[in-house]
C-alpha positions in Angstrom: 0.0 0.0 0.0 1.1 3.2 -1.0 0.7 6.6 0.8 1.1 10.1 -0.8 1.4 12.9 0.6 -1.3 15.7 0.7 -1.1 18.8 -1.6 -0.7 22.1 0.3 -3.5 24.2 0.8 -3.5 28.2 0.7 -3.3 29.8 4.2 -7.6 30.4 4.9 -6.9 33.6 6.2 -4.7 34.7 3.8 -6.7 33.8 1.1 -9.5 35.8 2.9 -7.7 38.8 3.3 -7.2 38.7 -0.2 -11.2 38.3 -0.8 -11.4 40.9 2.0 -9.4 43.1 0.0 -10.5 42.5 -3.7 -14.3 42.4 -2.7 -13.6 46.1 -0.8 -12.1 47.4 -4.0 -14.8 45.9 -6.0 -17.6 47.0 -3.9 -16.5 50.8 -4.0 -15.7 51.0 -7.9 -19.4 48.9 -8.3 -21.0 51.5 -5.9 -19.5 54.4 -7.9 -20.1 53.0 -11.6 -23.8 52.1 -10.4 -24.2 55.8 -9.5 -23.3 57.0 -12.3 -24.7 54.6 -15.0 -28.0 54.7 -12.5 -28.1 58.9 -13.1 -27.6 58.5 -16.5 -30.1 56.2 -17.3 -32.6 57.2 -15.0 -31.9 61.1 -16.8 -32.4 59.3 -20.5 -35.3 57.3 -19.4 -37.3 60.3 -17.6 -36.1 62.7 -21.1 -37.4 59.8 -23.6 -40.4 59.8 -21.5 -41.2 63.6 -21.8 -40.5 63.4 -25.2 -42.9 60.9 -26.0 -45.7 62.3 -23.6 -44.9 65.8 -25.9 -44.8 64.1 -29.2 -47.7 62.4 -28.2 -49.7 65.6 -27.0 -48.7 66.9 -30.3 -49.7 64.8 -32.7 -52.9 64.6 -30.7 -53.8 68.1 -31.0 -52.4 68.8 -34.5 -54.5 65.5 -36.1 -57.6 67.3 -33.9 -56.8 70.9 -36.0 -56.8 69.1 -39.2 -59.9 67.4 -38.8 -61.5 70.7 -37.7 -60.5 72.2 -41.1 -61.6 68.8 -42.9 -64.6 69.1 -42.0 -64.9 72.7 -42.2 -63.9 72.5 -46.3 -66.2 69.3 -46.8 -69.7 71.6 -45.1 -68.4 74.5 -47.2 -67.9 72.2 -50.7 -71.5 71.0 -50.4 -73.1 74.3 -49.2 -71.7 75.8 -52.2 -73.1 73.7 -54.7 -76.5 73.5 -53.1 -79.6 75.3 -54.8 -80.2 77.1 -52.1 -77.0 78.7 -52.2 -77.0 78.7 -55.8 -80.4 80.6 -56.2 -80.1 82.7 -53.5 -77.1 84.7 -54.8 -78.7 85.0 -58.2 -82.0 86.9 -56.0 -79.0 89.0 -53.7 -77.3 90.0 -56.9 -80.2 91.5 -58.9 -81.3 93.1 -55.5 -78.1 94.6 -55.2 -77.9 96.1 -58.8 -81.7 97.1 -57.9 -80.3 99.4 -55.3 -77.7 101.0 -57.0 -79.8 102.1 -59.9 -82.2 104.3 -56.9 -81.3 107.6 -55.7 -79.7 107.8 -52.1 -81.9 110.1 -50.1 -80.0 112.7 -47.9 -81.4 111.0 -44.5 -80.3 108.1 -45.1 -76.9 108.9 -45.9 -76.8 110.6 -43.3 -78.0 108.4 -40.5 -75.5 105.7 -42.1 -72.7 108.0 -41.6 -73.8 109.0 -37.9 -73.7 105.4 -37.1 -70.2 105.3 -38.6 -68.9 107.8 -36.3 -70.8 107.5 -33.0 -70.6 103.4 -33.2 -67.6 102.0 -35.2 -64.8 104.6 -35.4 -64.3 104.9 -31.8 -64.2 101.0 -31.3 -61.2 101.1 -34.5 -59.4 104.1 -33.4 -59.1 102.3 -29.9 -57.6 99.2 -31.4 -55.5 100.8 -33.9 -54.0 103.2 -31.8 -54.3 105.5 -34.2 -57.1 108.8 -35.1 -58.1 107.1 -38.7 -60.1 109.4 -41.4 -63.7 108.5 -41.0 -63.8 109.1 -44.8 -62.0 105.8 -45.5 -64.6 103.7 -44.1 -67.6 105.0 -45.5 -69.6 103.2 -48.1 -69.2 103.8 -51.7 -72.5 103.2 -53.4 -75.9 103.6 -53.1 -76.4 100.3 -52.4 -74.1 100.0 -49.4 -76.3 102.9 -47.8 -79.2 101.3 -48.4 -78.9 98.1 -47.1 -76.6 99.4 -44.0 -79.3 101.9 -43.2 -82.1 99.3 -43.1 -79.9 96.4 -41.6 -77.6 97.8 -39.3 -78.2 101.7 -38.4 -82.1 100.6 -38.2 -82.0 97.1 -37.1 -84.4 96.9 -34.1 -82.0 94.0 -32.8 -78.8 94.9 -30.3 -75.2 94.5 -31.9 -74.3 91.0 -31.7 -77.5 90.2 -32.5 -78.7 91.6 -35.8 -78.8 88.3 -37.4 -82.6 88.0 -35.7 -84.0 90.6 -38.6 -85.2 88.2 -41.4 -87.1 91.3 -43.5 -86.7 94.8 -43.2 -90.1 95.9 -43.8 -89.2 98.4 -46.7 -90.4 96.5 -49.4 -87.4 96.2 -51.6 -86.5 93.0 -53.8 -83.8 92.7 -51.4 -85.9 92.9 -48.7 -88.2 89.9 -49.8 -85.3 87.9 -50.8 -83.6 88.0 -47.4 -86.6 87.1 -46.0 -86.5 83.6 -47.6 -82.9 83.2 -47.6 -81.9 84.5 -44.4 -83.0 82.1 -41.4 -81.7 79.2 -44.3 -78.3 80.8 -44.1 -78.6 81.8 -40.3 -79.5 78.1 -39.2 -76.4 76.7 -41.3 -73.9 79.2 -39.7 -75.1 78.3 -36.3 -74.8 74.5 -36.9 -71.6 74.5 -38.8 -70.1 76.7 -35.8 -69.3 79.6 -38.3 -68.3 83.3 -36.9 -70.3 84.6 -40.1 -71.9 83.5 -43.1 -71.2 85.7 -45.9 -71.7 85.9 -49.8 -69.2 88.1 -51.8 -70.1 88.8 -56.0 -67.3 88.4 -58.0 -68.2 90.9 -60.6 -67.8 94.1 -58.1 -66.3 92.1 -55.6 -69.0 93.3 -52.8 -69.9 91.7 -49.8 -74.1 91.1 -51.0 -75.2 89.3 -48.2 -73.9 88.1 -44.3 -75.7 86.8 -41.4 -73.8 89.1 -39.0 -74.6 92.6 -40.7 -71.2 93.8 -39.1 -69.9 96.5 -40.9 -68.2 94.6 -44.0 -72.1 94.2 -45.1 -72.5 95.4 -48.9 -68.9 97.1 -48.3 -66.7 96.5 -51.8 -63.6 94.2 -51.2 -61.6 95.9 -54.2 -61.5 99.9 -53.1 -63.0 99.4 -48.9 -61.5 99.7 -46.1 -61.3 96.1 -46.7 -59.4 95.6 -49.5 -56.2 94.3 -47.9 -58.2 92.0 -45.2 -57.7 88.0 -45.8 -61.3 88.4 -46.9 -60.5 89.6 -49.6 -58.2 87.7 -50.3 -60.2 84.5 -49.7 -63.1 86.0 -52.3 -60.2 87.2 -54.5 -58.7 83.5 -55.2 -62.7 82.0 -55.2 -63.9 84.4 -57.6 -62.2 82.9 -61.0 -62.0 79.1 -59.5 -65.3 77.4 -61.3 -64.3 74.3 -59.9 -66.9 72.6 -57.3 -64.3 70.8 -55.2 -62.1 73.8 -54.8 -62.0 76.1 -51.1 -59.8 78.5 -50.8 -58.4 79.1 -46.6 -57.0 82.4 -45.8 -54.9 82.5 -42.2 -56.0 84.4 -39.3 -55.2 88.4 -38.9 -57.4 90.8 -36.9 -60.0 91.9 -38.9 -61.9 94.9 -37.6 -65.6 94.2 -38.3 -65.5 91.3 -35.8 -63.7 94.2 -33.0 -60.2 93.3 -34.2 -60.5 89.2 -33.4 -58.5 87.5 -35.1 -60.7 85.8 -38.1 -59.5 83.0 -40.5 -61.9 82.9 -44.1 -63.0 79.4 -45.7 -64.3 80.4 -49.2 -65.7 78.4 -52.0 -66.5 79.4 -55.6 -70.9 79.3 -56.3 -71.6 77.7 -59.5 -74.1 78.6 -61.8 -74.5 76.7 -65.2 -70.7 76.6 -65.1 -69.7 79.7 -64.1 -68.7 81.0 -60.7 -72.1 83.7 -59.7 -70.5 84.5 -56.0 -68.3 83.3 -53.5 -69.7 81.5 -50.2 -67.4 82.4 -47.3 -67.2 81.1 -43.9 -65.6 83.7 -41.1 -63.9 80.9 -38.3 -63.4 82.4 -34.8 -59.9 81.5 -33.4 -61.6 80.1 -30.4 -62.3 76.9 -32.1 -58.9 76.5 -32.6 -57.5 77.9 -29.4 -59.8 75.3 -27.6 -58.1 72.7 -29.5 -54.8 73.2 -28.9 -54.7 74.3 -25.2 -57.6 71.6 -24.1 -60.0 74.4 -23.0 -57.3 75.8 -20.9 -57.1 73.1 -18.6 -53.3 72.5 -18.9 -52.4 70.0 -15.7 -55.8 67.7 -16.9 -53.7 67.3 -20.2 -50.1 65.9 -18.5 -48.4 69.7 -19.2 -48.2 69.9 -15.0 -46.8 73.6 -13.5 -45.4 74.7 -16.7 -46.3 73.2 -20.1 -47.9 74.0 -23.3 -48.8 73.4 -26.5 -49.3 76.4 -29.0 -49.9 77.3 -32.0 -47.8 78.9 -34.5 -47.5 80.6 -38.0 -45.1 81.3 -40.8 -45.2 85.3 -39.1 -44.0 83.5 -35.7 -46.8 84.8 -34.2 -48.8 82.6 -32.0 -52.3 81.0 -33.5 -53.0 79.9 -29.5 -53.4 81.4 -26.0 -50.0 81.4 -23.9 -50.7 79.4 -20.7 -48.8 82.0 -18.6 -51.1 84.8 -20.0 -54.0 83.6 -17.9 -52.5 81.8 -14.7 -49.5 84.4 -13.6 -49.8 87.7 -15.7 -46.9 89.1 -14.1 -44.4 86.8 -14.4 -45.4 86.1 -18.6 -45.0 89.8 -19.2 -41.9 89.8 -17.3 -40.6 86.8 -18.9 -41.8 87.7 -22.7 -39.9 90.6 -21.8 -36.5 89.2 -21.1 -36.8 87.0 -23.7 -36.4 89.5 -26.0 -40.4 90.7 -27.2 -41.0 94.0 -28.4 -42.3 96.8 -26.5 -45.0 97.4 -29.2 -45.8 93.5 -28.9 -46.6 93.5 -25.2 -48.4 96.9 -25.6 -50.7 95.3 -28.1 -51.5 91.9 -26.3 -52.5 94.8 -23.4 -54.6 96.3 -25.6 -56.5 93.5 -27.2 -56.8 91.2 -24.1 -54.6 88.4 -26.4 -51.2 87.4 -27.3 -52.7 85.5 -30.9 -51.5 87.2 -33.6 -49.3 89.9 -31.3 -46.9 87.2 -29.3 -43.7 86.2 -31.4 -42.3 83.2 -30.8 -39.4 82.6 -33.0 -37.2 79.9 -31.4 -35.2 76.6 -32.8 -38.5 74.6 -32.9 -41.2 77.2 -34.2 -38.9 77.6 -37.3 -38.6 74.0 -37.6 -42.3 73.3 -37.1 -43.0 75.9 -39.7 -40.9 74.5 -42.1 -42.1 71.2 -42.2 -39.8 69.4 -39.9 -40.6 67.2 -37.4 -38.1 66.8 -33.7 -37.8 67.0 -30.4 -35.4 68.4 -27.7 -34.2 70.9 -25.5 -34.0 74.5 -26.8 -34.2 77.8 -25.1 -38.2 79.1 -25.2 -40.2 82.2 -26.4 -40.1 83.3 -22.6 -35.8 83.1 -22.8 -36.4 79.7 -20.4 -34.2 75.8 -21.1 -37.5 73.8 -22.1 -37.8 70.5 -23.5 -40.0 70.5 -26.6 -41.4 68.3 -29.2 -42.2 70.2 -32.4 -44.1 69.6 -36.0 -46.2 71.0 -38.9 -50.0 71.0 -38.9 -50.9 69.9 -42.4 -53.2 72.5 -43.7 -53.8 73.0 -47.4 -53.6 77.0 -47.7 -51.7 78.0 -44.4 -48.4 76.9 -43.1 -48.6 76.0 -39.0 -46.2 74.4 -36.9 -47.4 73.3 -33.3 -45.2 73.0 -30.2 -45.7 71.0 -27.1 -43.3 71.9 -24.6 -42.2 72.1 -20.8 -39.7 73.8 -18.9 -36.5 71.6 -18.5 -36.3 72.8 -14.4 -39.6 71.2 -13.8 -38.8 68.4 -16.5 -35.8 67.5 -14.9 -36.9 68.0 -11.0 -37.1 64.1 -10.0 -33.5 63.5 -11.8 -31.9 66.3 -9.7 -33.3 65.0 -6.5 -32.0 61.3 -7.6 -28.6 62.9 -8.4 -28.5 64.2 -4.6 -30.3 60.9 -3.3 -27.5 59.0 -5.4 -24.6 61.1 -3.7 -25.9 59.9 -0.3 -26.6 56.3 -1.0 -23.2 56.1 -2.7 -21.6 57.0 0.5 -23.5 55.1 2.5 -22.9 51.9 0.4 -19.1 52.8 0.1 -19.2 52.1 4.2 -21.5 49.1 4.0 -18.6 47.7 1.8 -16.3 48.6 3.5 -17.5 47.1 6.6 -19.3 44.0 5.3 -16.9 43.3 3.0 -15.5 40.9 5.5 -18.4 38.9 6.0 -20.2 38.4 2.6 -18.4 38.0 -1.4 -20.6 39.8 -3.6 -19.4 37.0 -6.3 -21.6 34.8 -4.5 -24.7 37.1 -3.1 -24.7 39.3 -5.9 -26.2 37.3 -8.7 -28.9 35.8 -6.3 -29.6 39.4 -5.3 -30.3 40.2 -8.8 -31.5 37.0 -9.3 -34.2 37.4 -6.4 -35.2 40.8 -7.4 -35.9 39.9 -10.8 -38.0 37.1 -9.4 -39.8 39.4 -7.4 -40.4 42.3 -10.3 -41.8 39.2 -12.5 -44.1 38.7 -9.7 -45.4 42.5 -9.5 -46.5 41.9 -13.0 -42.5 43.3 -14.6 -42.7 41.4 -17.8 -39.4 42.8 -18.6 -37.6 41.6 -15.4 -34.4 40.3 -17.0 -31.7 39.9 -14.1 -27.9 40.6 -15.4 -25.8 37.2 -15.7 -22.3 37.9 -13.8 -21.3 33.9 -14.0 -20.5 31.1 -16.1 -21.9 28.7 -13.1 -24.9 27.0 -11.9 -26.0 30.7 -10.7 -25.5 32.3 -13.8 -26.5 28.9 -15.8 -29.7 30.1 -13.3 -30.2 33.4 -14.7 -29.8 32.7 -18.2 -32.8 30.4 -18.1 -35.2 33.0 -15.5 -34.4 35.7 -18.7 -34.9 32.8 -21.2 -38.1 32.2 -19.6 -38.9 35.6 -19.5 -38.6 36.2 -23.0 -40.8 33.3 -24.2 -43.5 34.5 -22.1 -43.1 38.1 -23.7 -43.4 36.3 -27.3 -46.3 34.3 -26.0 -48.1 37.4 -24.5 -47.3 38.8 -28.1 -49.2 36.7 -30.2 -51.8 36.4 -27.8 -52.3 40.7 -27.6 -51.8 40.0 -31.4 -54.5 37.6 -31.5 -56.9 39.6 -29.4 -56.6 42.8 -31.4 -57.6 41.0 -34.3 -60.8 38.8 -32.3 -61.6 42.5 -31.7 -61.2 44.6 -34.9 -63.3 41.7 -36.5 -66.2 42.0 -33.9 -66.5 45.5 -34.2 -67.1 45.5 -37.8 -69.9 43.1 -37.5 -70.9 45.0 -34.2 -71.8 48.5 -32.8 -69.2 49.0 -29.9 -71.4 49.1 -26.7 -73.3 45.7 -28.6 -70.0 44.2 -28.8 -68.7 45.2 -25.3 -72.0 43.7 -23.8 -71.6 40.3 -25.6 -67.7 40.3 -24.6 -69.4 40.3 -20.9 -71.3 37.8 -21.4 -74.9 38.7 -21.8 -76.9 37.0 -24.1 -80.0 37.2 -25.8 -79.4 41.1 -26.7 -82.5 42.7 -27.5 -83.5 46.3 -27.2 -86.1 48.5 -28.1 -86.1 52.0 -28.9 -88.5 54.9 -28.7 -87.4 56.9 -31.6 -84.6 56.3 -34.1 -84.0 57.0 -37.8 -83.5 54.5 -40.8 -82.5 54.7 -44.0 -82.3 52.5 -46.9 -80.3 53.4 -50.3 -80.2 51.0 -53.2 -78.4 51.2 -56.4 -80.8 52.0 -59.5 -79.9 49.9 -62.5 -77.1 48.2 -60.7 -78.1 44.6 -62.0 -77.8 45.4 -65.0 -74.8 47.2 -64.4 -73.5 44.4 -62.7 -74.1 41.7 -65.4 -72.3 43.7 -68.2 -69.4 43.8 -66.4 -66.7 41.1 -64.8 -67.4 40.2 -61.4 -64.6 41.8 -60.3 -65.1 45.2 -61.6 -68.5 44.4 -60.0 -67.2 44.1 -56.5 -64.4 46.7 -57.0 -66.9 49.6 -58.2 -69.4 48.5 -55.0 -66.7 47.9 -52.4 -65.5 51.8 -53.4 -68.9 53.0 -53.4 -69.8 51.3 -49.9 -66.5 51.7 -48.2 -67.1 55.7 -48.6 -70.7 55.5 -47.4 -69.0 54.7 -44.4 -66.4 56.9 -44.0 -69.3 59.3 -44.0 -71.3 57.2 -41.5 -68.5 57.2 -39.1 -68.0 61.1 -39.2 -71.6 61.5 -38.5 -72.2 59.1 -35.5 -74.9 57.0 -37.7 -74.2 53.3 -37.7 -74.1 50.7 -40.9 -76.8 47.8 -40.3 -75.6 46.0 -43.5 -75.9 45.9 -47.1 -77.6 43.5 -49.4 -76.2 43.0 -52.7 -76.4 46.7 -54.1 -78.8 47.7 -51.0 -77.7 49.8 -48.1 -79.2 49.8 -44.5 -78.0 52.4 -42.1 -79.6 53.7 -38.6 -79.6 56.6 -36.4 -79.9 57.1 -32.6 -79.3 53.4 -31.6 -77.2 52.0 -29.5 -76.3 55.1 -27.9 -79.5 57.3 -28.5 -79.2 61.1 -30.1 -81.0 64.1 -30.3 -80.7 64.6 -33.7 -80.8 61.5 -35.2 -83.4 62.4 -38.2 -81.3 65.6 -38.9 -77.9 63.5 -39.4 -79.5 61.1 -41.2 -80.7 63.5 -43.8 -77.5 64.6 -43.9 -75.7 61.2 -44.5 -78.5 60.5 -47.3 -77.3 63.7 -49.1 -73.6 62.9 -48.8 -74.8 59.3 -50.4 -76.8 61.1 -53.5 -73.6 62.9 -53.8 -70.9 60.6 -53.2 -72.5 58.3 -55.7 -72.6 60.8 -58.3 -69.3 61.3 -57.9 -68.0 58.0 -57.6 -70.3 57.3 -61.0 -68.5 59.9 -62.5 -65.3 58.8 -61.2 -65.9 55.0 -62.6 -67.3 56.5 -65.7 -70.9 54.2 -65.3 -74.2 55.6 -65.0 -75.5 54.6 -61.4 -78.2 56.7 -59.3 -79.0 56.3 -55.9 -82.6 55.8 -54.4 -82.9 56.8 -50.6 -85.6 56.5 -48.0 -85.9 57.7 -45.0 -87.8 57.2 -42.0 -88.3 57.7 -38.2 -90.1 55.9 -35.7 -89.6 52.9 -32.5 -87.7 49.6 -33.5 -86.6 46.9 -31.8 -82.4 46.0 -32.6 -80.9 42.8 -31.1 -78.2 40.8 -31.9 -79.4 36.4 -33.7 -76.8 34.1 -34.3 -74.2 32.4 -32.3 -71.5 31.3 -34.5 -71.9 33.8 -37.0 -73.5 37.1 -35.4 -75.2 39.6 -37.1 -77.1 43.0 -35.5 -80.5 44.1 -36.8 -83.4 46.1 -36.6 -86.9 45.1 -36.7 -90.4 46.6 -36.8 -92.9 49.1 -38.7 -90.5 51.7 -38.9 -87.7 49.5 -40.8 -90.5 48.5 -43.3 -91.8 52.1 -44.2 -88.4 53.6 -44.5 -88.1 50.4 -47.0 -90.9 51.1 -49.2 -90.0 54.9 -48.7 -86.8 53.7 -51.0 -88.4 51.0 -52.4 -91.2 53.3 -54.2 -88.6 56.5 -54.4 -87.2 58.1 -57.2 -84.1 57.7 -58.6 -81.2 60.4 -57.3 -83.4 61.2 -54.7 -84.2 61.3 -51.1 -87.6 60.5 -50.3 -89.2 61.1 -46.2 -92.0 59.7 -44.7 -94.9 62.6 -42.3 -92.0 61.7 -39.1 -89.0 62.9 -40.8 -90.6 66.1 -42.1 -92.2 67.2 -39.5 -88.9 67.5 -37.5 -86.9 68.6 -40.0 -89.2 71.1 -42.2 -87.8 74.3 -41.1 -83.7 73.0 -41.9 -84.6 71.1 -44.9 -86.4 72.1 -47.7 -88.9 69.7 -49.1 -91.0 69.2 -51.6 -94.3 67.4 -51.1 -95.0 64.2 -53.4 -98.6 63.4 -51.8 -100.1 60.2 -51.3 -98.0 57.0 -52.8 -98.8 53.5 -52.4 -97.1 51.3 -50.1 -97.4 47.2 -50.3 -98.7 46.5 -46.6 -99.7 50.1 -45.6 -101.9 51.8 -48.4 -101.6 55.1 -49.3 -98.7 56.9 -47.1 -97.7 61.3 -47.0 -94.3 61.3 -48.7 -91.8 64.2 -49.4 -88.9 64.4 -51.3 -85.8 66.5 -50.4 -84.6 69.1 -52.7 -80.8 68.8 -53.1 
C-alpha cells in the first residue's frame, strides 16, 4: 500500500484577506459605476419619457386641428353647390344692382354715416391706436347705404345680434329675398359653428349678403377699407375658380368688423351653369382653434403639469393659441416675454387687445422648424428666454403653413432626476461604508447574482414582464439566470401573439358590431335585445345596378361597389350613424341606436345627401351611370343581436318596413321622407311634397322628397 502525501493548501486567512481586500475594492468602484450609469439612465429614461408624452400631446392636438379644417372645407364644398346657395345669390345679386340704380336720399346717408362715427370709429381708433379718417370707411355706393341703413343703423336687434332681422319691412327685392334666404343661411352658420356667413359677388367684388350685418355688409372688397383683409383675399382667389371641389383658406389676422379678433376665411366658388355667380365664405373664430390646442385651458388635466404647453404657430412667428402663462400668472409672462427679447409694441398690443394671438412672437429653434415642415424633439431655449424640453411639428393644412409646439420647462422636466442625483450622492456613501464594513463577511461573487436574481424574481411577480436579471457567471448561478431571462422572453413572445390575436378577435367583432353591442356580448350577456323609442333609418339601393352588374366582370362588379360602400361609411363614421348591412347593391343604415341622439333624423338627412352625392361622384369617377334611391324614416324599432356562430345586429319593426318602401317606391337620385322625418326637419330642410303614394302593406302613405 502506497501513501502520498497531501497537496498544500492556501493559508484560509490569507486567502481571505485577499477576498477581503478585492471584494472592498470591487464594492467601492461597483457602488460608484452604479451611480453613475443609474443617473444617466434614470436622466435618458425620464427625457425619452417627456418626449414621447410631448410628441404624443402633439400629434394629438395637430390630427384634432386638421380634422376641424376637414370638415370645415367638406360643409363648405356641399353648401356651395346646393340650390339654395345657388339661387339665393342669383336673388341678392339682382337686388343689389336694384339698389344702385335708386337715388340715395339725404337722410339716409346721413343716418348711415352717424352710425359710422358714433358706433364704429371709436371702437377702430381704440384698437388701432391711431385717429383714422372716417372718410376711409364709408360706403361707396348707393347700395351700401341702403342696405346698412335698413340692416344695421335701423335694425331693431342689439349688436351682436342683428342676425334676428329676417325682413326689413321696406319693401325692396332685397328685402323679400332675405326674408327667404336668411334664417336658411342663419341656421347653417349656427350649426356649422361659423363666426359669419357671408356671400361676396365676383363681378364688383361686394360683400351682397352676411348673417352678421357687421360693418363689411354690402362694403366693396376691391376699393373698402377692406381691401387688404384676408377676406378679400379669400373672395379674391374663389372668384375665378369654377371648380366645385375647390376652397380657398385664408390664415388668421385681426380683422376689424368682428372688433379686431382674429378671423381666418373658408371660401368656396358658387356655380351657376358653369360659371362662378358668387363666392360663399365662412368667417372661423380663433376660439375653435384655441380650444383645440390648449384643451379648453385646462393645462395640468392634459399631463403639461406647472409649466407646459402646447401652442400654435405661423409662418409670421406669431402665436395662433393662448399662452398658458397669459391667464395663470400675468406678471411673471410679461416679465418673462420681456426678457426673452419681445417688443415693446408687442406686449403693448397683447395689453390692448386682451390676447397674445397674432401679437406674441415666438421665434425659437423649434417654431422655425415646425413651420418649415420638420418634425423633432429636444431641448431648446423658449419664447419666454427659459431651457424647455420640446417636441415640435407641422400642422398639415392645405392653404396655411402652422407648426405646433408641445413643450415644458427643462427645471420642472428635470426636478425628480436632480433629486435622484443628490439621493444617489448619499446612497453612494452610504454603500461605500457598508462595503467597507461587510466586505469581511459576505463576497458579492456569491450574493450578488442571487440578489439580482431574487429581485428579478420578485419584479416578475409585481406583474415586470421585462424583469431580466444581469448574468455575472458562467456557473450554476449564472446557468440560473440565463434560463429565469430565457423564460422571461418566451412569455413576452407568448403574451405577443396572444395581444396580437386579441386585437384582431376585436377589430373583427367590431365591424360586425356596434361597440357598446360588442362590449356587452364580450361580458357575457346573451340574448341582446332592445327596443327604442325613436330612431331613424335609412335604406339606399343602387338603381340599374343589376344590369350594371351583369355587363361587367365580377370583379369590376365588387371593386366599383366595395369603393362606393366603403365611402358611405367613412361618411357614416364622421356622422355618428351606424351601418346595419348591405344586401347585394342595397344599403341599411340607422340613427340614434345604440347610444341614443337628439338629432338622429337631422344626421340622417344629412348622410343621405352625402350618399346622393358621393354616388354621383364615384359614377362619374368610374365613368358608369349609377343613381342612388334613398328612403328615410323615423319611428320605434326593436335592434338585437341572432346568431351564435356567426352574429349579425339588426333592426326590426314598422318603422324599418316604411323607411323600406320609402326607398323601395322612391325616385331615382333622390331622397324620399316619410310625415316623421318632415315634421322635425321642415324648417332646416327644404322639401317638396310628393302626396299620397302606395305602399305594399300600408296603403296610401304622406311622402316628401328632399330638394338637393
Amino acid at each position: 500500500m502506497t501513501v502520498t502525501a497531501a497537496e498544500p493548501r492556501p493559508t484560509r486567512w490569507g486567502l481571505a484577506a485577499k477576498l477581503f481586500a478585492i471584494l472592498l475594492l470591487l464594492g467601492a468602484v461597483a457602488v460608484v459605476i452604479t451611480g453613475v450609469l443609474g443617473y444617466i439612465q434614470a436622466r435618458e429614461a425620464l427625457e425619452r419619457a417627456i418626449f414621447d408624452q410631448l410628441t404624443a400631446a402633439r400629434e394629438t392636438k395637430a390630427h384634432q386641428v386638421e380634422g376641424y379644417f376637414r370638415t370645415v372645407r367638406s360643409e363648405m364644398r356641399l353648401l356651395a353647390a346646393a340650390k339654395m346657395v345657388v339661387d339665393a345669390t342669383r336673388g341678392f345679386r339682382e337686388a343689389v344692382d336694384e339698389l344702385d340704380s335708386k337715388e340715395l336720399p339725404a337722410e339716409v346717408k346721413q343716418a348711415v354715416q352717424g352710425w359710422y362715427g358714433g358706433h364704429y370709429l371709436p371702437m377702430v381708433r381704440k384698437l388701432l391706436g391711431a385717429d383714422v379718417p372716417a372718410a376711409e370707411f364709408m360706403p361707396t355706393s348707393s347700395a351700401a347705404y341702403f342696405l346698412q341703413d335698413l340692416y344695421i343703423v335701423r335694425n331693431p336687434h342689439p349688436d351682436g345680434r342683428r342676425d334676428l332681422l329676417d325682413d326689413a319691412g321696406d319693401g325692396s327685392a332685397y328685402s323679400k329675398v332675405h326674408a327667404v334666404y336668411h334664417p336658411l343661411m342663419r341656421t347653417a352658420a349656427a350649426t356649422l359653428g361659423f363666426h359669419d356667413f357671408m356671400i361676396v359677388d365676383p363681378r364688383t367684388g361686394r360683400v351682397i349678403y352676411t348673417v352678421d350685418k357687421d360693418a363689411d355688409f354690402a362694403t366693396s372688397l376691391r376699393a373698402g377699407p377692406y381691401r387688404q383683409s384676408n377676406l378679400a383675399a379669400a373672395a379674391a382667389r374663389c372668384a375665378t375658380t369654377p371648380d366645385p371641389s375647390a376652397t380657398c383658406l385664408e390664415d388668421f389676422s385681426a380683422y376689424l368688423p368682428s372688433e379686431g379678433l382674429p378671423s381666418a376665411f373658408m371660401a368656396a366658388p358658387i356655380i351657376d351653369q358653369g360659371a362662378v355667380t358668387g363666392v360663399l365664405i365662412a368667417e372661423l373664430s380663433i376660439d375653435e382653434i384655441d380650444n383645440i390646442v390648449t384643451g379648453g385651458r385646462r393645462w395640468r388635466n392634459e399631463g403639461f403639469r406647472s409649466t407646459g404647453e402646447a401652442y400654435l404657430i405661423g409662418p409670421d412667428f406669431l402665436v395662433r393659441s393662448s399662452g398658458r402663462y397669459f391667464f395663470e400668472n400675468r406678471d411673471v409672462y410679461f416679465t418673462e416675454l420681456k426678457a426673452g427679447g419681445a417688443a415693446d409694441e408687442d406686449i403693448a398690443a397683447i395689453k390692448r387687445f386682451g390676447s397674445p394671438i397674432l401679437h406674441q412672437r415666438a421665434d425659437t429653434s423649434a417654431t422655425r422648424a415646425a413651420v418649415g415642415g420638420v418634425e423633432g424633439f429636444g431641448e431648446i431655449v423658449g419664447y419666454r428666454g427659459v431651457p424647455t424640453l420640446a417636441s415640435w411639428g407641422p400642422v398639415r393644412i392645405a392653404g396655411v403653413k402652422w407648426g405646433l409646439v408641445a413643450k415644458i420647462d427643462s427645471a420642472e422636466a428635470f426636478a425628480p432626476v436632480y433629486r435622484l442625483e443628490r439621493d444617489l450622492m448619499i446612497v453612494g456613501a452610504i454603500a461605500f461604508l457598508i462595503v467597507v464594513f461587510t466586505g469581511a463577511w459576505l463576497s458579492r461573487s456569491l450574493l450578488g447574482p442571487l440578489r439580482d436574481l431574487t429581485a428579478g424574481v420578485r419584479r416578475f411577480a409585481a406583474g415586470d414582464l421585462d424583469a431580466h436579471v444581469p448574468v455575472r457567471s458562467r456557473d450554476e448561478i449564472g446557468q440560473l439566470c440565463l434560463a429565469f431571462n430565457g423564460m422571461i422572453d418566451e412569455l413576452n413572445r407568448k403574451n405577443l401573439v396572444i395581444e396580437s390575436k386579441n386585437r384582431e378577435n376585436e377589430e373583427l367583432l367590431l365591424n360586425v358590431l356596434p361597440a357598446p353591442i360588442a362590449n356587452r356580448l364580450r361580458g357575457g350577456e346573451k340574448g341582446i335585445a332592445d327596443g327604442f323609442a325613436e330612431v331613424t333609418v335609412a335604406f339606399a339601393d343602387l338603381v340599374g345596378f343589376t344590369q350594371l352588374s351583369s355587363e361587367m366582370p365580377p370583379a369590376e362588379v365588387v371593386t366599383l361597389l366595395n369603393g362606393l360602400f366603403t365611402r358611405f361609411d367613412v361618411a357614416a363614421s364622421e356622422l355618428g350613424i351606424e351601418k346595419i348591412k348591405t344586401v347585394g347593391d342595397a344599403y341599411m343604415a340607422v340613427c340614434g341606436l345604440p347610444v341614443p341622439v337628439p338629432n338622429h333624423a337631422e344626421r340622417m338627412v344629412r348622410m343621405a345627401i352625402r350618399m346622393v352625392h358621393i354616388t354621383r361622384e364615384h359614377a362619374m369617377e368610374h365613368g358608369v351611370s349609377m343613381k342612388l334611391r334613398v328612403g328615410i324614416n323615423s319611428g320605434p324599432v326593436v335592434a338585437g343581436v341572432i346568431g351564435k356562430s356567426k352574429y349579425i345586429y339588426d333592426l326590426w319593426g314598422d318603422t324599418v318596413n316604411l323607411a323600406s318602401r320609402m326607398e323601395s317606391g322612391g325616385i331615382p337620385d333622390s331622397i324620399q321622407v316619410t310625415r316623421p322625418v318632415y315634421e322635425k326637419l321642415k324648417d332646416q330642410f327644404v322639401f317638396e311634397a310628393r302626396g299620397e303614394i302606395e305602399v305594399k302593406g300600408k296603403g296610401n302613405v304622406e311622402a316628401w322628397l328632399l330638394r338637393l
